[in-house]
N, CA, C and O atoms as a GROMACS GRO file, in nm:
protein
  312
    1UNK      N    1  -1.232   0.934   1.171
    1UNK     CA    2  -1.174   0.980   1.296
    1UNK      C    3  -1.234   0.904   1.415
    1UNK      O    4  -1.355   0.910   1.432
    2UNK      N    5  -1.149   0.827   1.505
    2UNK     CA    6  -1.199   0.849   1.645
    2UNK      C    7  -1.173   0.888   1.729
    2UNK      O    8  -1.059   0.932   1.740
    3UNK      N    9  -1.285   0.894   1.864
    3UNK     CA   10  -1.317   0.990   1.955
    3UNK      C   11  -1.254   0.921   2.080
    3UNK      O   12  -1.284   0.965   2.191
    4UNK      N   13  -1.155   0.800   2.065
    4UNK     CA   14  -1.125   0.718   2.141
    4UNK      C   15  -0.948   0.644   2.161
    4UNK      O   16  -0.869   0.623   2.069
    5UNK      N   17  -0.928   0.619   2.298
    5UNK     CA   18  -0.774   0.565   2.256
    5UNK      C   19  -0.774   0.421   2.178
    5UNK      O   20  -0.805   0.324   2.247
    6UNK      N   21  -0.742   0.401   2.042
    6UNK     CA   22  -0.750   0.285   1.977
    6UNK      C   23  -0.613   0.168   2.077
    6UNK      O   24  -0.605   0.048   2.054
    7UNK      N   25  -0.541   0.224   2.158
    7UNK     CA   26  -0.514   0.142   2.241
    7UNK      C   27  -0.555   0.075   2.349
    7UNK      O   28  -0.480  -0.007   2.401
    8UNK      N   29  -0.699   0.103   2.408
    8UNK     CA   30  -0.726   0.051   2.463
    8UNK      C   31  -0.888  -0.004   2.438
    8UNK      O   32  -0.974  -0.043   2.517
    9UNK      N   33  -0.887   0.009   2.325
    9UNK     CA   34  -1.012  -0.057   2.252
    9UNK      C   35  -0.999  -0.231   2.277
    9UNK      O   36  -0.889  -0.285   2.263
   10UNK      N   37  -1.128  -0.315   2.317
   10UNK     CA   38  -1.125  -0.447   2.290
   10UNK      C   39  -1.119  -0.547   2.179
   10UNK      O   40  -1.203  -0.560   2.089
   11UNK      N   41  -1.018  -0.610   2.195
   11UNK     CA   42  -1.020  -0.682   2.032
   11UNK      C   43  -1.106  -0.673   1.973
   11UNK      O   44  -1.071  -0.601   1.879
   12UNK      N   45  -1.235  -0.707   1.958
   12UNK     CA   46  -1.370  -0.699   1.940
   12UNK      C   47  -1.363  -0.598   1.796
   12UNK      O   48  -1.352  -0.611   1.674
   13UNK      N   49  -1.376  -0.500   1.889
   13UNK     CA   50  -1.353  -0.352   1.861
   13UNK      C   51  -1.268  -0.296   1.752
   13UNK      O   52  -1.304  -0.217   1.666
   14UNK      N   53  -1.131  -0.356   1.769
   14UNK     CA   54  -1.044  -0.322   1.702
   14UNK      C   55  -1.005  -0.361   1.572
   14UNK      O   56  -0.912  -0.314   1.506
   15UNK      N   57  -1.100  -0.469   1.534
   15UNK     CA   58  -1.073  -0.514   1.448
   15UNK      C   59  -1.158  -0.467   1.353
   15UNK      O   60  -1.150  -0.517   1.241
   16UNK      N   61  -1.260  -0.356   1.380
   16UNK     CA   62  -1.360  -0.312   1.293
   16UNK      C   63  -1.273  -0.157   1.245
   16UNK      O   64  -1.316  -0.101   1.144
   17UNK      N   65  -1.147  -0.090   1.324
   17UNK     CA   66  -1.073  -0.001   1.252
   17UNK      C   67  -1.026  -0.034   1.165
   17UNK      O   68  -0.958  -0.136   1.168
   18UNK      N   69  -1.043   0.036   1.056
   18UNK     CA   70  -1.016   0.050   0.944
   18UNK      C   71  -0.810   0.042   0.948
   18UNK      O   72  -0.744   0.117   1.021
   19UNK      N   73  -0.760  -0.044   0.870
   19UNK     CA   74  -0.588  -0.004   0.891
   19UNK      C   75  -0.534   0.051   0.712
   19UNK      O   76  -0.586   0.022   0.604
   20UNK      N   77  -0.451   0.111   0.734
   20UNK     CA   78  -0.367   0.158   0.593
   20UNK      C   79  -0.280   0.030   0.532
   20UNK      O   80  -0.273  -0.066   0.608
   21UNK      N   81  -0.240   0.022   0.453
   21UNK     CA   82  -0.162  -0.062   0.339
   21UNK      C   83  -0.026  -0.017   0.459
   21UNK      O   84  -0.024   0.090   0.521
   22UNK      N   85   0.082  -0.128   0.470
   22UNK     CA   86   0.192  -0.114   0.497
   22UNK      C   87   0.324  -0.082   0.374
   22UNK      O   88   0.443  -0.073   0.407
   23UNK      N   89   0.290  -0.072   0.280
   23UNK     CA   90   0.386  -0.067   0.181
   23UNK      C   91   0.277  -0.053   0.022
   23UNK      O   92   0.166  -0.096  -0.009
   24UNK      N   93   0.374   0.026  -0.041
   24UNK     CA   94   0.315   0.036  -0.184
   24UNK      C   95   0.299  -0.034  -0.268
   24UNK      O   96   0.226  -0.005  -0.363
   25UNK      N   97   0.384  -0.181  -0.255
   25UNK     CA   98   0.298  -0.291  -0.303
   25UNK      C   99   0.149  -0.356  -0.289
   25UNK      O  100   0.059  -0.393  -0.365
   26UNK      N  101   0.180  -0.346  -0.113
   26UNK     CA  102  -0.012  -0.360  -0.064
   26UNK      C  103  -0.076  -0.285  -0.106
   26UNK      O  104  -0.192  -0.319  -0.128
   27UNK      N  105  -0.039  -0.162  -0.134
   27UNK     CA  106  -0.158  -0.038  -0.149
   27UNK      C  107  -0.205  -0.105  -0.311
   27UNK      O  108  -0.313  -0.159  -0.338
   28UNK      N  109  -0.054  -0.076  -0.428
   28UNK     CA  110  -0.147  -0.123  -0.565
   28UNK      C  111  -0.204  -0.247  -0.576
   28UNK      O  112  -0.284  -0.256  -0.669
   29UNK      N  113  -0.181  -0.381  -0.486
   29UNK     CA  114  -0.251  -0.490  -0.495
   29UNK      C  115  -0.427  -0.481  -0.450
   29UNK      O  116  -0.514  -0.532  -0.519
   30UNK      N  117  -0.449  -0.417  -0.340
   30UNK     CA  118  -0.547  -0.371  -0.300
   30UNK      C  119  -0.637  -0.277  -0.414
   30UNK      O  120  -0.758  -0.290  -0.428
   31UNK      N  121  -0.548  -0.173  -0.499
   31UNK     CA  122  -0.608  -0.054  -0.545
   31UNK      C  123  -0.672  -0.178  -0.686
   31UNK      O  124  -0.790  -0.174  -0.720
   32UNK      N  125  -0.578  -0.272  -0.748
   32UNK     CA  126  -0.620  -0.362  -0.824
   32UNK      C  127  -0.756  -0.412  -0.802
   32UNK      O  128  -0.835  -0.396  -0.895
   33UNK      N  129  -0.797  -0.469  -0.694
   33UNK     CA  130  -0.925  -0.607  -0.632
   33UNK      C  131  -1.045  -0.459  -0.590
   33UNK      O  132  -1.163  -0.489  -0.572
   34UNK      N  133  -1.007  -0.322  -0.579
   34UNK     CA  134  -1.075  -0.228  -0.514
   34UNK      C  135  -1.112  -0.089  -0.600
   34UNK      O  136  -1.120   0.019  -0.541
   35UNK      N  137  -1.130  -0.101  -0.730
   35UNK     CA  138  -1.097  -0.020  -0.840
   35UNK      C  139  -1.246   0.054  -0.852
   35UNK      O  140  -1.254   0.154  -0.923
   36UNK      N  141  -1.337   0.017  -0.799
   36UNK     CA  142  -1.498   0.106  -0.880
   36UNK      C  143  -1.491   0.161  -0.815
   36UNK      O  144  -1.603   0.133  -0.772
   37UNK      N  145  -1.446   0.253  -0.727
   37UNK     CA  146  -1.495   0.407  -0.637
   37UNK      C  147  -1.394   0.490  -0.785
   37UNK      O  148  -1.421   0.598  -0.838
   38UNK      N  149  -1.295   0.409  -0.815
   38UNK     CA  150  -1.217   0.510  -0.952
   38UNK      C  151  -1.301   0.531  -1.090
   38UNK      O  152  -1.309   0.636  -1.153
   39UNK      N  153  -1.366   0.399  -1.124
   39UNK     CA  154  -1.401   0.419  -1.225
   39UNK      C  155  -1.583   0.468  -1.225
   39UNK      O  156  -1.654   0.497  -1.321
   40UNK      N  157  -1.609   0.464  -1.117
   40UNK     CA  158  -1.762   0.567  -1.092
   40UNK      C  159  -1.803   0.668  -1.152
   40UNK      O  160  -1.811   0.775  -1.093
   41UNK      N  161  -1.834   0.656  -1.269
   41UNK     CA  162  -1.843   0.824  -1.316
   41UNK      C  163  -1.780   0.812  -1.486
   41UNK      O  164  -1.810   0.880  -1.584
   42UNK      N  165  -1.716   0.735  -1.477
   42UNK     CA  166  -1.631   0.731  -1.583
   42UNK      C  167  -1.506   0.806  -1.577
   42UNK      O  168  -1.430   0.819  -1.672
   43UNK      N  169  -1.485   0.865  -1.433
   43UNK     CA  170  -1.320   0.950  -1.390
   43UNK      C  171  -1.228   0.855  -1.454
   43UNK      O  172  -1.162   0.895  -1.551
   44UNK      N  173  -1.213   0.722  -1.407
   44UNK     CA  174  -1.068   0.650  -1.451
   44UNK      C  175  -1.152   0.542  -1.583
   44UNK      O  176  -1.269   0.520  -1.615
   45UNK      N  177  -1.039   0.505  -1.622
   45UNK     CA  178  -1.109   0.364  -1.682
   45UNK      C  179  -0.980   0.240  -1.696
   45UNK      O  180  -0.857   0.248  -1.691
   46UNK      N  181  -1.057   0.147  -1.711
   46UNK     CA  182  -0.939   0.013  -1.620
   46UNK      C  183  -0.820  -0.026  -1.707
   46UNK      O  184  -0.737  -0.107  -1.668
   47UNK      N  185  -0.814   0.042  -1.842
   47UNK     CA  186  -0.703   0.102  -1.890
   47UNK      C  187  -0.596   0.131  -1.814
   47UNK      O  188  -0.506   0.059  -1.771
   48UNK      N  189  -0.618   0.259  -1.803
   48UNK     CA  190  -0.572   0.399  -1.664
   48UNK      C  191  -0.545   0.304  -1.610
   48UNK      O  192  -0.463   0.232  -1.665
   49UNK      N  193  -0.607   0.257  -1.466
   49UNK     CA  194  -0.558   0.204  -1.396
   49UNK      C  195  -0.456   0.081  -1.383
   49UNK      O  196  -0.360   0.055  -1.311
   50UNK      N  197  -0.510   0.031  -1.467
   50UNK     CA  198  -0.378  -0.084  -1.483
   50UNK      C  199  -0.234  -0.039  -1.537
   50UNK      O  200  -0.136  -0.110  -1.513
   51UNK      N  201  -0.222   0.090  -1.618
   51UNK     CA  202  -0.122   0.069  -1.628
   51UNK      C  203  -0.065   0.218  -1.556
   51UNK      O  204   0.043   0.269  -1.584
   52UNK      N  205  -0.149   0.265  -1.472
   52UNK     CA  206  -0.061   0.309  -1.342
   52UNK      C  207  -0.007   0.198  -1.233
   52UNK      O  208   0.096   0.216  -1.168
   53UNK      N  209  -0.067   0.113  -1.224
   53UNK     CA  210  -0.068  -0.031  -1.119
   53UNK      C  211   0.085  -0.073  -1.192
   53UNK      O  212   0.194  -0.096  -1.140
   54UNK      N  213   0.053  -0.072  -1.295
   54UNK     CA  214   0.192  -0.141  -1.365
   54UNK      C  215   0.332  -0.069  -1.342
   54UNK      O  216   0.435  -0.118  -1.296
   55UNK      N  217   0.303   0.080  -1.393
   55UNK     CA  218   0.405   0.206  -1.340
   55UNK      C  219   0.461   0.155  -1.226
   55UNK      O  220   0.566   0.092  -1.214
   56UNK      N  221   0.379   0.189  -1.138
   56UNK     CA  222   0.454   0.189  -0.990
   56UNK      C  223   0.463   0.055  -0.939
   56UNK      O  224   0.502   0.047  -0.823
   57UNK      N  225   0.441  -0.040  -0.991
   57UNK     CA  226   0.474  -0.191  -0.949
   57UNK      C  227   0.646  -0.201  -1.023
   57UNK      O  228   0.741  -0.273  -0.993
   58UNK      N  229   0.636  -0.127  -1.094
   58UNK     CA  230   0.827  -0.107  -1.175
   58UNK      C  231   0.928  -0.068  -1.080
   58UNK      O  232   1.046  -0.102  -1.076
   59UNK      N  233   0.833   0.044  -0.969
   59UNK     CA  234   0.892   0.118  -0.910
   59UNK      C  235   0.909   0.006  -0.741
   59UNK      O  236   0.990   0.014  -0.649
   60UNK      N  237   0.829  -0.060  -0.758
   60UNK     CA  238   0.831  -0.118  -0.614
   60UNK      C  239   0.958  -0.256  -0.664
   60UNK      O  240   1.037  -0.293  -0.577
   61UNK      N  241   0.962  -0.301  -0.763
   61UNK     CA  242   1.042  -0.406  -0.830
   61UNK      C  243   1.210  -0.362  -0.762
   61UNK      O  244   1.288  -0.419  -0.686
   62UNK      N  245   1.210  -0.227  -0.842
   62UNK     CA  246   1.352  -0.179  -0.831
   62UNK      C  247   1.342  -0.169  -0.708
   62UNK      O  248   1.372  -0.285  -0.678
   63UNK      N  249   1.320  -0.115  -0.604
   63UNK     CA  250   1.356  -0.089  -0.512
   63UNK      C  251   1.372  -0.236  -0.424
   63UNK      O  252   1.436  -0.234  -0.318
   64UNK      N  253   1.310  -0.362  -0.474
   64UNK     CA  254   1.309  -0.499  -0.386
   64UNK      C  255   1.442  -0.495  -0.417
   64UNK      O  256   1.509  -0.504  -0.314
   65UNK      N  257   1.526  -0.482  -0.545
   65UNK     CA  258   1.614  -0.554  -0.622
   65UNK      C  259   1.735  -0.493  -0.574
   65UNK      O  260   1.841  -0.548  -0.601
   66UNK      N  261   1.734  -0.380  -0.502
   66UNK     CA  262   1.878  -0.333  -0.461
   66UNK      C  263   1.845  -0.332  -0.284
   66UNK      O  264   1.742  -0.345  -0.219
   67UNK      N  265   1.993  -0.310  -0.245
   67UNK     CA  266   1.975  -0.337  -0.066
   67UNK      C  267   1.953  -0.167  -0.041
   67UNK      O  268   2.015  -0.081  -0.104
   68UNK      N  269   1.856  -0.141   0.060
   68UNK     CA  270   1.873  -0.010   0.111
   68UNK      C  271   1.955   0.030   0.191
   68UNK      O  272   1.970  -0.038   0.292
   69UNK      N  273   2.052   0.180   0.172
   69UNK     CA  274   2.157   0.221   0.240
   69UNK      C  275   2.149   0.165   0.335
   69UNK      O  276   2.125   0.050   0.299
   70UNK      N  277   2.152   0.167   0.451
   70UNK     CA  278   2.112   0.080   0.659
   70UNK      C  279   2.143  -0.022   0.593
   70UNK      O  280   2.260  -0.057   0.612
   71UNK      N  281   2.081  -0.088   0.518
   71UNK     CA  282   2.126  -0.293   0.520
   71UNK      C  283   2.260  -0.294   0.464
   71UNK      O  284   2.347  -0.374   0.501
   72UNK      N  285   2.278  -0.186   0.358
   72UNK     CA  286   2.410  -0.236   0.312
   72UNK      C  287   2.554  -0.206   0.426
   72UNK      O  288   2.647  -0.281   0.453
   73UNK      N  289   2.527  -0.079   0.470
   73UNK     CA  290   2.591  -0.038   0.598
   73UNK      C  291   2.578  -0.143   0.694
   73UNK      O  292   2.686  -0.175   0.744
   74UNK      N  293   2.459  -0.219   0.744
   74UNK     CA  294   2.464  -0.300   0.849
   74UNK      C  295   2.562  -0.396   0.810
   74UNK      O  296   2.657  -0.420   0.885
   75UNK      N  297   2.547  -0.460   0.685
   75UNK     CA  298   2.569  -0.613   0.607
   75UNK      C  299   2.700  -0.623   0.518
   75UNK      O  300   2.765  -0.727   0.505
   76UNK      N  301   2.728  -0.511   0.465
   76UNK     CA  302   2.820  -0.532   0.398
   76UNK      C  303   2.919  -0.477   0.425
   76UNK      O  304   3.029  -0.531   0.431
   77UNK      N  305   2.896  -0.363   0.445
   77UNK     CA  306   3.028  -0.234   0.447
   77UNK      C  307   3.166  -0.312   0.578
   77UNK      O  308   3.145  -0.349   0.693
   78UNK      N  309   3.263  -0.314   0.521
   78UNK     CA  310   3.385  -0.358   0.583
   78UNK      C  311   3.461  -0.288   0.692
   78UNK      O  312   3.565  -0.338   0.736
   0.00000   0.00000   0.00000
């Protein structure tokens, strides 16, 4: 949390906030290169994780592969 407007923070500054993944591809590419806070303990193991990474990388595939309603409405619809 901060105690501050991150808009008017100095570059400096701003670049030490922490930012979120823009899409669920970034998130599992990241969760890939960023995996030992999971497997700490022996909770996950890199099994598990890879082939949840894999799961939802199926899921991010399909969704590249078709146009979303708005584009097709913008682009196609007659």
């Amino acid at each position: 949390p901060q105690d501050k407007n991150l808009y008017d923070l100095p570059p400096r500054e701003q670049k030490k906030v922490p930012e979120v993944c823009g899409s669920l591809k970034e998130a599992l590419e990241n969760l890939d290169k960023d995996r030992g806070f999971l497997k700490a303990g022996g909770v996950m193991t890199d099994e598990f994780i890879d082939a949840y990474i894999e799961l939802k990388m199926e899921e991010v595939m399909r969704l590249a592969l078709h146009p979303h309603p708005v584009e097709f409405e913008m682009y196609y619809k007659c």
